[in-house]
Residue frames as a rotation matrix with the C-alpha (Angstrom) as fourth column:
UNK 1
0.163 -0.079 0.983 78.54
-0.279 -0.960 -0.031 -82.00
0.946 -0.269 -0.178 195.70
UNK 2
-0.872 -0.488 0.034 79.07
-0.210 0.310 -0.927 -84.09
0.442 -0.816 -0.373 198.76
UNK 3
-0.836 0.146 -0.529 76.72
0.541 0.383 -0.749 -85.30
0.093 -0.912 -0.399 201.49
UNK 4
-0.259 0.818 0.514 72.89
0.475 -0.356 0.805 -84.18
0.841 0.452 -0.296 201.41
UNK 5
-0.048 0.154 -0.987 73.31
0.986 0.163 -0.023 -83.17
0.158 -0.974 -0.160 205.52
UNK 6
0.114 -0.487 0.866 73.62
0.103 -0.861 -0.498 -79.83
0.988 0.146 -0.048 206.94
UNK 7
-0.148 0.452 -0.880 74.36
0.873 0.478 0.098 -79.31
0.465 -0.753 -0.465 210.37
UNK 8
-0.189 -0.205 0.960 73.56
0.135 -0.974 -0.181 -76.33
0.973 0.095 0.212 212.18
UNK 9
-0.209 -0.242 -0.948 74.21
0.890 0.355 -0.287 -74.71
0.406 -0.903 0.141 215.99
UNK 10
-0.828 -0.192 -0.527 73.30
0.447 -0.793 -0.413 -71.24
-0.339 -0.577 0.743 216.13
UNK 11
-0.652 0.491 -0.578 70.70
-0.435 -0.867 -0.244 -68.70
-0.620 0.092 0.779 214.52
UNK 12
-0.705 0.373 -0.603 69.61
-0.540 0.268 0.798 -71.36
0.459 0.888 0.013 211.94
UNK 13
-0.929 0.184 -0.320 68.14
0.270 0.930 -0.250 -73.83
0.251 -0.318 -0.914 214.14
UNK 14
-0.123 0.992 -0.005 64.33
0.060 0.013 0.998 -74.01
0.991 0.123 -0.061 214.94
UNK 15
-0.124 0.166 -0.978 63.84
0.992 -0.010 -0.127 -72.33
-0.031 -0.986 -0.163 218.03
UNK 16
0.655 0.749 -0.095 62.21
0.755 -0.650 0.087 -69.34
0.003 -0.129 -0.992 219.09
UNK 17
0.328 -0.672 -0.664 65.72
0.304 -0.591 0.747 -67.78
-0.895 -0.447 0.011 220.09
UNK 18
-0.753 -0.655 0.063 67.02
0.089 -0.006 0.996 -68.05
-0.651 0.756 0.063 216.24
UNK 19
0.103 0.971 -0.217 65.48
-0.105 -0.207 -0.973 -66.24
-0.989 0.123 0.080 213.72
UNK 20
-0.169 -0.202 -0.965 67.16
-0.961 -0.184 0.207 -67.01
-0.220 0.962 -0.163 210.77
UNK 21
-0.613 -0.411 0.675 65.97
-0.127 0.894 0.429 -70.61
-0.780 0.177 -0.600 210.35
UNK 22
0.540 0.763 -0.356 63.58
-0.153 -0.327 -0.933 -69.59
-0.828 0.558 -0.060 207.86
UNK 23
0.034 -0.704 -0.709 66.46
-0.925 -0.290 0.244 -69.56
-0.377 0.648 -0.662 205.64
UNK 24
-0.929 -0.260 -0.262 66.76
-0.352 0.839 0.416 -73.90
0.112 0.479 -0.871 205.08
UNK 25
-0.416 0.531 0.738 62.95
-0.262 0.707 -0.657 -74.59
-0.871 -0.467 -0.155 206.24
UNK 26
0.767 0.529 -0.363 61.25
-0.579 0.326 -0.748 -75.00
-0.277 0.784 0.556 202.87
UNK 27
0.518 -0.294 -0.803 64.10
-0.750 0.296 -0.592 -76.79
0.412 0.909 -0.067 201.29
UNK 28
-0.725 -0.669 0.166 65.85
-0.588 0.475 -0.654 -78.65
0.359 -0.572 -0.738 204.49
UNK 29
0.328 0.837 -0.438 64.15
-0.276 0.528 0.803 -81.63
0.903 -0.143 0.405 206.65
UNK 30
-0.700 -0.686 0.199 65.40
-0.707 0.626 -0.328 -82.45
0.100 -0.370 -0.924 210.05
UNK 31
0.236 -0.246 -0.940 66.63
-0.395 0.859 -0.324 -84.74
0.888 0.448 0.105 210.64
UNK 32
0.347 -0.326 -0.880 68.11
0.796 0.598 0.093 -85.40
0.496 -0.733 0.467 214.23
UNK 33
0.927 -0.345 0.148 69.36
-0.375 -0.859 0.349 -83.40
0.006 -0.379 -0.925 217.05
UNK 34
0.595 -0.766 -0.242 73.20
0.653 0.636 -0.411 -84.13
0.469 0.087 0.879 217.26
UNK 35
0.702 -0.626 -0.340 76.86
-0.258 -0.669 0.697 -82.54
-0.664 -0.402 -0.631 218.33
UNK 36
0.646 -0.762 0.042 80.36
0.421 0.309 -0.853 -82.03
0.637 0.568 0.521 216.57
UNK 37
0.471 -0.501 -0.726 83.37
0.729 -0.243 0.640 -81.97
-0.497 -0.831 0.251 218.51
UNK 38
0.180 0.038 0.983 83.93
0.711 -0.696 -0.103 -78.83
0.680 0.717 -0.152 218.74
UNK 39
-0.451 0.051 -0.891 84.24
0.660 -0.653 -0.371 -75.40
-0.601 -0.755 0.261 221.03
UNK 40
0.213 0.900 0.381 81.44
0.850 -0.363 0.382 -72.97
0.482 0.243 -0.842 220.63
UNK 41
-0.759 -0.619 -0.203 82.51
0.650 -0.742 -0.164 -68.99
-0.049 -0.256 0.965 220.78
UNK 42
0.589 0.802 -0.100 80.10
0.689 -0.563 -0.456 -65.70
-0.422 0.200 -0.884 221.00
UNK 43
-0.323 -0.611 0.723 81.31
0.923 -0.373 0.097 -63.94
0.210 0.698 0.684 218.21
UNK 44
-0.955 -0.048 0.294 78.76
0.193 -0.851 0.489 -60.68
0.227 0.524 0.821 217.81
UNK 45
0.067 0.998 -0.012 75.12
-0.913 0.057 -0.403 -61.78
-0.402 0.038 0.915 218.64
UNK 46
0.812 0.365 -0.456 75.75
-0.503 0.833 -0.229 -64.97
0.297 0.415 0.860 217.14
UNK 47
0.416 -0.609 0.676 78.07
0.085 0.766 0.638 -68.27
-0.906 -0.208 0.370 217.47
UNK 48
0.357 -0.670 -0.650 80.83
-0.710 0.258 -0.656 -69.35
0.607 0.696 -0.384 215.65
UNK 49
0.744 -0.144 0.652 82.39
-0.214 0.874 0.436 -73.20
-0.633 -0.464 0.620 216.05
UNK 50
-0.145 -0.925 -0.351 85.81
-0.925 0.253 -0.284 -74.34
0.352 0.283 -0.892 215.76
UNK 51
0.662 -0.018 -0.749 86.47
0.011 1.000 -0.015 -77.96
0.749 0.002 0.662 215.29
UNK 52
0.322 -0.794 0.516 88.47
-0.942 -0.212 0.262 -79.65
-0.099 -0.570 -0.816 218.31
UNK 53
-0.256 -0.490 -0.833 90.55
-0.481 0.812 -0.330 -83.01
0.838 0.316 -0.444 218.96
UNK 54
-0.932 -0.042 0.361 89.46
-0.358 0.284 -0.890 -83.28
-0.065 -0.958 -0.279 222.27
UNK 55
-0.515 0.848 -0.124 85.99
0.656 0.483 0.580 -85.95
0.552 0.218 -0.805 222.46
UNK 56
-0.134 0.670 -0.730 84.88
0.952 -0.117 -0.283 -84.15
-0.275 -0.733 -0.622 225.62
UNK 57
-0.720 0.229 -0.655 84.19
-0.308 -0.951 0.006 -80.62
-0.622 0.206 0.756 223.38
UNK 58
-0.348 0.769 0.536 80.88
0.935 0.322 0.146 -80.96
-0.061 0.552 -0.832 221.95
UNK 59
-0.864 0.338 -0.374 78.77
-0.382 -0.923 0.047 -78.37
-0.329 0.184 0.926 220.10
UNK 60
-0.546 0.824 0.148 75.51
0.424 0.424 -0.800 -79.14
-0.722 -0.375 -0.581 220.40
UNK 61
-0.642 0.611 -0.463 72.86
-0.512 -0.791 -0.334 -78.70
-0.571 0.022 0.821 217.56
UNK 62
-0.057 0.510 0.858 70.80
-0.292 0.813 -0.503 -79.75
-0.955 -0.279 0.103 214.61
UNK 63
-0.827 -0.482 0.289 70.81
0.044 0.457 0.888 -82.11
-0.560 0.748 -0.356 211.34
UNK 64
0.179 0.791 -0.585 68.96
-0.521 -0.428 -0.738 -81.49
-0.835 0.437 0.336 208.10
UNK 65
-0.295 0.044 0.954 68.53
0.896 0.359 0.261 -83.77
-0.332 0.932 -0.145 205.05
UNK 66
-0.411 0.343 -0.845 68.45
-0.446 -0.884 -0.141 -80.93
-0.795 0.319 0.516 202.53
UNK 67
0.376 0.889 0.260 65.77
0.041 0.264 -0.964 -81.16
-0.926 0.373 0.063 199.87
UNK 68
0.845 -0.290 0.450 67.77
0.449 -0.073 -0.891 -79.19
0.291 0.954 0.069 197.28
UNK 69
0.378 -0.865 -0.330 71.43
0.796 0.122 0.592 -79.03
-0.472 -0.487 0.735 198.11
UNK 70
-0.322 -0.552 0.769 72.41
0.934 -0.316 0.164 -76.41
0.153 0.772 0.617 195.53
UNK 71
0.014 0.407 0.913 70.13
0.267 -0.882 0.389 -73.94
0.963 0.239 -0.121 196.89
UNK 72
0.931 0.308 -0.196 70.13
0.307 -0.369 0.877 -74.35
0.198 -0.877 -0.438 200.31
UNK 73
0.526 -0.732 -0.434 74.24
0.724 0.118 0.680 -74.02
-0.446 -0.672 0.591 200.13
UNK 74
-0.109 0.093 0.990 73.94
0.811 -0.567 0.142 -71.28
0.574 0.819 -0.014 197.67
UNK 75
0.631 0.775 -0.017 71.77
0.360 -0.274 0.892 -69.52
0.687 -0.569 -0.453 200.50
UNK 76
0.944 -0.317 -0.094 73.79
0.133 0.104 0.986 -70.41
-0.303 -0.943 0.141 203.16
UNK 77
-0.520 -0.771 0.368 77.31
0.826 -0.563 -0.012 -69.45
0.217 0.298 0.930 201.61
UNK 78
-0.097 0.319 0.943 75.49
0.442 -0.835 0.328 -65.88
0.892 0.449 -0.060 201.49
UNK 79
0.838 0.514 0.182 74.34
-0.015 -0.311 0.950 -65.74
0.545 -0.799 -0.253 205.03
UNK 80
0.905 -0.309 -0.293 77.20
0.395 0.352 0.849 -66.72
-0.159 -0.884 0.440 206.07
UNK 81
0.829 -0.339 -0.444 79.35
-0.513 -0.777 -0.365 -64.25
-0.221 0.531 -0.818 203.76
UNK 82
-0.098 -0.691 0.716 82.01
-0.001 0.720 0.694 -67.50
-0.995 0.067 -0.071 202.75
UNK 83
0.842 0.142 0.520 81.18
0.498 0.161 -0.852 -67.11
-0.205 0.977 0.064 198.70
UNK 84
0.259 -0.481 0.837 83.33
0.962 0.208 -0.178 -66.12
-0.088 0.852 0.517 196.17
UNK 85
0.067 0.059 0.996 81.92
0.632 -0.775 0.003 -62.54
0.772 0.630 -0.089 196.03
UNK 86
0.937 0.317 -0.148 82.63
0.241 -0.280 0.929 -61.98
0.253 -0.906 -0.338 199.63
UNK 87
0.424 -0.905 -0.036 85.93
-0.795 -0.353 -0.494 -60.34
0.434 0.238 -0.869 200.87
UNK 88
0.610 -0.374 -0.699 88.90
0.642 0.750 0.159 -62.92
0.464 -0.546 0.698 202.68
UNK 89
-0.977 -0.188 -0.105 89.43
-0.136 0.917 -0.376 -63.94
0.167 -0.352 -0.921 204.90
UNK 90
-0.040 0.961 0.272 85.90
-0.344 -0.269 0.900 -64.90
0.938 -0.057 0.342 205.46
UNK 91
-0.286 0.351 0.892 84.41
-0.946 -0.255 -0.203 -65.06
0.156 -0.901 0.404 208.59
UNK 92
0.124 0.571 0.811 83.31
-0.592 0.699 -0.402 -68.49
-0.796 -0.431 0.425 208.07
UNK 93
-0.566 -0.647 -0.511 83.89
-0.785 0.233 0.574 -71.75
-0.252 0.726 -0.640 206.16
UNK 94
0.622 0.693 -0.364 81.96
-0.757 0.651 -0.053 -74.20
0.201 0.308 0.930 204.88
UNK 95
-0.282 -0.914 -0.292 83.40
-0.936 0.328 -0.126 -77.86
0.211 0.238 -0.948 205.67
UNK 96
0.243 0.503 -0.829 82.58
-0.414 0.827 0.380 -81.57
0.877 0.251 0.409 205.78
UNK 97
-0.816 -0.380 0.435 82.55
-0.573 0.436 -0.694 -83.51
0.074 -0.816 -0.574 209.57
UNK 98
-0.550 0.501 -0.668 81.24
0.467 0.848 0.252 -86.34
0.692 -0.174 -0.700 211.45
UNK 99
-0.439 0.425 0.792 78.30
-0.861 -0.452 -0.234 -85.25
0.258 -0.784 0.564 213.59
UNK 100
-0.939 -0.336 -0.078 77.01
-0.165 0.637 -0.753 -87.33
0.302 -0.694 -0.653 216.13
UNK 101
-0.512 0.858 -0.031 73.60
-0.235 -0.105 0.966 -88.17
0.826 0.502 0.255 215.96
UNK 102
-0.446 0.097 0.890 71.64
-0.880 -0.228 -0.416 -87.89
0.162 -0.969 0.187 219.47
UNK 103
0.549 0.635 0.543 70.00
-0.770 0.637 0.033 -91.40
-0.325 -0.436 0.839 219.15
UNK 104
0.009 -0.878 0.478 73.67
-0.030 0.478 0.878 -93.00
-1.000 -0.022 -0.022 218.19
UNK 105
0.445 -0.107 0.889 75.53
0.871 0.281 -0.402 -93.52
-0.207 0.954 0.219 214.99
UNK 106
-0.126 -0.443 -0.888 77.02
0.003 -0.895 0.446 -90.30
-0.992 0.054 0.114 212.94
UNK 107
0.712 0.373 0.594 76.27
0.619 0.064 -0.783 -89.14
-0.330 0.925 -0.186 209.75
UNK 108
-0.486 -0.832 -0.268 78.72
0.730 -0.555 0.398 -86.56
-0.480 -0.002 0.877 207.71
UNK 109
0.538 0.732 0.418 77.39
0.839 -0.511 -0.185 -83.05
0.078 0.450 -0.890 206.96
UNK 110
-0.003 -0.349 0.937 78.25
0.850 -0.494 -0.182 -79.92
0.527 0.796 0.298 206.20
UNK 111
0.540 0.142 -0.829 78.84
0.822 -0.297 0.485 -77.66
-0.178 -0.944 -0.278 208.77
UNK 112
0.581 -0.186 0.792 79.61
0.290 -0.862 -0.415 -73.88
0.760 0.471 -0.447 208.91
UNK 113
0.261 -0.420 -0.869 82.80
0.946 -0.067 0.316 -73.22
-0.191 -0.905 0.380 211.14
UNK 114
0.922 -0.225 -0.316 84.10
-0.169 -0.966 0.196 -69.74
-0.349 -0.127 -0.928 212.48
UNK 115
0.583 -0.525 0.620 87.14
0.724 -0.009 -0.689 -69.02
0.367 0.851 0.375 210.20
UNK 116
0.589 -0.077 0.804 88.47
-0.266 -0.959 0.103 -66.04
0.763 -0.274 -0.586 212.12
UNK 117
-0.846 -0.522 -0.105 91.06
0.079 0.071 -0.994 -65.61
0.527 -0.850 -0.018 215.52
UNK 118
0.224 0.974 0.017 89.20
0.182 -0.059 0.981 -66.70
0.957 -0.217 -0.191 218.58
UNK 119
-0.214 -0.771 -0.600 91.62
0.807 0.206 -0.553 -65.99
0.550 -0.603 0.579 221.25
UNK 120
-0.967 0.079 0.244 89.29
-0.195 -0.844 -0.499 -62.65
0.166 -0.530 0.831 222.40
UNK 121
-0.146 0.976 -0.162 85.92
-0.323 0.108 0.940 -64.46
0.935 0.189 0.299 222.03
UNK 122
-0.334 0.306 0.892 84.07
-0.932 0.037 -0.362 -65.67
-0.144 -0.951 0.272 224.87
UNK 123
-0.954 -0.024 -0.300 83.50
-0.210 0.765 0.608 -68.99
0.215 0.643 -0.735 225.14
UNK 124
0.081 0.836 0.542 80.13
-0.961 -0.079 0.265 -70.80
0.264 -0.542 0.797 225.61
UNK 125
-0.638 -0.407 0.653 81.15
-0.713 0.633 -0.301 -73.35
-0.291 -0.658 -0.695 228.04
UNK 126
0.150 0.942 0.301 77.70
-0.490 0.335 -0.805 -75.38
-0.859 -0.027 0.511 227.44
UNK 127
-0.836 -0.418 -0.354 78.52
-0.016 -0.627 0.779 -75.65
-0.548 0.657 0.517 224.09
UNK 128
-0.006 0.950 0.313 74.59
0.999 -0.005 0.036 -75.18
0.035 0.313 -0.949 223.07
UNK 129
-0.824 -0.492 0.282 73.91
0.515 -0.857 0.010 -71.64
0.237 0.154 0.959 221.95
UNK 130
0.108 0.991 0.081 70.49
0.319 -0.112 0.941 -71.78
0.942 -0.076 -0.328 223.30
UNK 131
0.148 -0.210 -0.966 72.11
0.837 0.547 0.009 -71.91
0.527 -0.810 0.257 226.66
UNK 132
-0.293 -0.955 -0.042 73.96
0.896 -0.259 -0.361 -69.34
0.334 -0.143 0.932 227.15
């Protein structure tokens, strides 16, 4: 199924601001803060990240060793409405990148990007969604 990582940059992460990280703790471990290059948009109340080419775009967040991969991306397809049983375009994709691991090196993980036109979004310059 690929890579046992997940990374995540918005609502999932483990901070007081984001309340959905309930969703990978029992089954996820982190693992590391990191970044993927990236640009970081306010969609709705939440982020959405679009991969970039440029090094100096970073989206800050964080890396999980999942416990049980099948369930936590089961899960997380759902939350993130990117299954099968969801309409298309979805709002989000599921996709494999290199994140950057904050104490050097890179690992590849699974990462949930915004799927959608961002050309009316706001960015979040920072890219950390805690920031903003």
């Amino acid at each position: 199924m690929g890579p046992d990582f997940i990374f995540v940059y918005g609502t999932l992460r483990n901070q007081k601001a984001a309340n959905m990280h309930h969703l990978i703790a029992g089954d996820c471990e982190y693992f590391s803060d990191g970044a993927m290059r990236g640009i970081l948009y306010e969609v709705c109340g939440y982020p959405g990240a679009i991969e970039s080419s440029d090094v100096s775009d970073k989206v800050s967040g964080e890396l999980y060793k999942m416990l049980d991969q099948e369930r936590v991306l089961a899960r997380l397809d759902d939350y993130e409405e990117c299954g099968d049983r969801f309409p298309v375009p979805h709002e989000f994709s599921r996709k494999l990148i290199s994140i950057e691991l904050s104490g050097g090196g890179s690992v590849v993980a699974w990462v949930y990007l915004y799927n959608l036109d961002v050309s009316k979004l706001l960015q979040i310059k920072t890219g950390n969604y805690l920031s903003r």
